[in-house]
N, C-alpha and C positions, 0 to 999 in steps of 0.2 A: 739267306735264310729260306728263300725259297726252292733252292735245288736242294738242301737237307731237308726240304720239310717231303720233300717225292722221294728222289732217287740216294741222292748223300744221306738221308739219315738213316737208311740202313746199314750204310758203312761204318758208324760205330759199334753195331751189336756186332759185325763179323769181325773188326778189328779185337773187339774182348773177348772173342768167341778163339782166334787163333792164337793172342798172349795167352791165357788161362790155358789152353795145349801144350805151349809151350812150354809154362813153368808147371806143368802139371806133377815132374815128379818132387816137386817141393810141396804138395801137400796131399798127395794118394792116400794120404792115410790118417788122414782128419776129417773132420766133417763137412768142411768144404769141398770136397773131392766131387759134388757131383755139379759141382757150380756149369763146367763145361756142358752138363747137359742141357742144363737152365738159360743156360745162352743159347745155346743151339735151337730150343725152345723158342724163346723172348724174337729169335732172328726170322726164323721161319715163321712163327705167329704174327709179326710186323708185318712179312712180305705178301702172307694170306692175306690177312685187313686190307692191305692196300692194293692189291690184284683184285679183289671182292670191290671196293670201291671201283676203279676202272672200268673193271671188265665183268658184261653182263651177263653175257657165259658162263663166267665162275660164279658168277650169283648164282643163276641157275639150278648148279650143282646143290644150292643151299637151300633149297626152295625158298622160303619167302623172311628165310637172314639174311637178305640183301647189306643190313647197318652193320653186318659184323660184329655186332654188339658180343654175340653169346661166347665166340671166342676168346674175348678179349677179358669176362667175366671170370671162364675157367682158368686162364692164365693168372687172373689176382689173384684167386683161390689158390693155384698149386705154386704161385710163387711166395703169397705169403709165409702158408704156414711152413716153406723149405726155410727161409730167412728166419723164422723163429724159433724153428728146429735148430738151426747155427747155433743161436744165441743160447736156446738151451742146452745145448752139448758143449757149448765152449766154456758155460760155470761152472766155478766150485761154491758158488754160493746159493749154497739149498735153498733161502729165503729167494732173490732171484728166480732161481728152476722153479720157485713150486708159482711165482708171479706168471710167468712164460707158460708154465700150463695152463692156468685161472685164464691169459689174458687168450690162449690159442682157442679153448673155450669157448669164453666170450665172442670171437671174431668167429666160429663156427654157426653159434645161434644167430648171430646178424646176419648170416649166409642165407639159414633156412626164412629165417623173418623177411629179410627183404625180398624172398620170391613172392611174397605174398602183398606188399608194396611195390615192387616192381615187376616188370618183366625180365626173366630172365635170357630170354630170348631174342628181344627186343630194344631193349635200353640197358642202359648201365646199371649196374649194383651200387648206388653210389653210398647207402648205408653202410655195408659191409664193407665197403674198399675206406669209409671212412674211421672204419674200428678199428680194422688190421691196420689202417695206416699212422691212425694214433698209440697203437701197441706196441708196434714195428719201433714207431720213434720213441719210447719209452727205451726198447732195448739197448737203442742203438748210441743215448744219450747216458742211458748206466753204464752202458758198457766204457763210452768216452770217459765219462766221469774217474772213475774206476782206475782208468790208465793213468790220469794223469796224477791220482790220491794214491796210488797204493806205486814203493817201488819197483820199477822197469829194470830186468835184466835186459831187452835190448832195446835199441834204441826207435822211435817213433816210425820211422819212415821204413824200418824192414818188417813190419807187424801188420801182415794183409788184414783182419780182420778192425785193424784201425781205420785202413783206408775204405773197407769199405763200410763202416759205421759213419765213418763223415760223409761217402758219399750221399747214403740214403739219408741219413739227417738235413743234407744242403737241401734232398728233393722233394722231402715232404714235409720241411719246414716252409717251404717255400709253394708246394702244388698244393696242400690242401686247404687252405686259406682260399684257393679259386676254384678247388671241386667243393667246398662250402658254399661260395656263392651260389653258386651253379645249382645247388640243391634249393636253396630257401630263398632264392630270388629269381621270381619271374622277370623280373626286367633287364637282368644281368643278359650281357653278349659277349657272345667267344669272339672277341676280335682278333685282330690278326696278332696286335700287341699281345695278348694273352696266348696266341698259340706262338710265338717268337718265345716268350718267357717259358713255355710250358717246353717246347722244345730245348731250349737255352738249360733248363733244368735236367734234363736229361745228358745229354751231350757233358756236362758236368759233371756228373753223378758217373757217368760209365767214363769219362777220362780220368776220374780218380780212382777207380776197380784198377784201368790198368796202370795206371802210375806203385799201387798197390802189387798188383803181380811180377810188375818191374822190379820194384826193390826190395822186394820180400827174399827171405835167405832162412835157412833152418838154424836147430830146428824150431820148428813151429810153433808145435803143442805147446809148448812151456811159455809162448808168448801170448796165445791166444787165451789160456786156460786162465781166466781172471773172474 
């Protein structure tokens, strides 16, 4: 656990970063299509943070965002509202779509609010990463729902967009219960056990992306579009 928590844990974002290349021409022309970039993103924004921790040269370059915090703020931002954008291009359920706007919304004003409760520069958004993160799991639980009430022309395990609703569901059923502590409890401590699980959630989450891009097959649209 501890050589993924340095050097191996970036080896998962590059392993989904080059399957998602791979199968890319299986979904060029859905709304997932920019996912590759999103990774490319997620890999090099890791590698920043943790070069920025290390090395105090690269701080430097930051002036005084030594915590990396502010980086890691805008990546919640442009990763949620892509993820939400998925969900709402992937329904046909105008009721749904018009939820996914109200909630992208919602998770936009807790953006601006909590600069004003936090620092945005310096500490977490942990308001806003908790909106988007309960809106995120709202989609990602209809969208489950959904698959398994309404019938499947194909079968569970070739439907990227399944896989990767289970995976964020595993991560934020399970991570936000401890960035809730974190917020309302001064006595709470990130122990090692909690960065083991927080990690361990991850590492989860992105081996079921690419178990998802492994067995995914076209076409697509007609599977995703629920």
């Amino acid at each position: 656990m501890h050589f993924l928590s340095t050097i191996g844990f970036h080896t998962i974002y590059a392993i989904v970063l080059v399957v998602s290349l791979w199968r890319y021409p299986k979904y060029y022309d859905t709304p997932l299509r920019f996912l590759p970039i999103l990774f490319l993103y997620t890999f090099l924004n890791e590698l920043l943070g943790y070069l920025i921790t290390i090395d105090e040269d690269i701080a430097l370059v930051f002036s005084d965002l030594t915590d990396n915090s502010v980086i890691y703020n805008v990546y919640s931002i442009i990763s949620y509202l892509y993820y939400l954008y998925i969900f709402w291009s992937c329904s046909k359920n105008q009721a749904f779509r018009n939820n996914v706007l109200y909630g992208s919304l919602i998770f936009l004003i807790s953006c601006v609010v909590n600069v004003f409760v936090q620092s945005f520069s310096s500490g977490p958004q942990t308001l806003s990463y908790l909106v988007g993160g309960c809106i995120l799991l709202y989609c990602t639980l209809s969208y489950l729902r959904s698959f398994f009430v309404l019938p499947q022309e194909f079968q569970l395990k070739q439907n990227l967009l399944f896989w990767f609703s289970l995976g964020l569901s595993i991560f934020y059923i399970g991570y936000l219960p401890i960035k809730i502590l974190r917020f309302f409890s001064n006595e709470f401590v990130v122990s090692t056990t909690v960065r083991n699980i927080h990690l361990s959630l991850i590492i989860l989450m992105y081996t079921l992306f690419i178990v998802g891009f492994i067995k995914m097959r076209r076409p697509l649209r007609k599977t995703m579009e629920r």
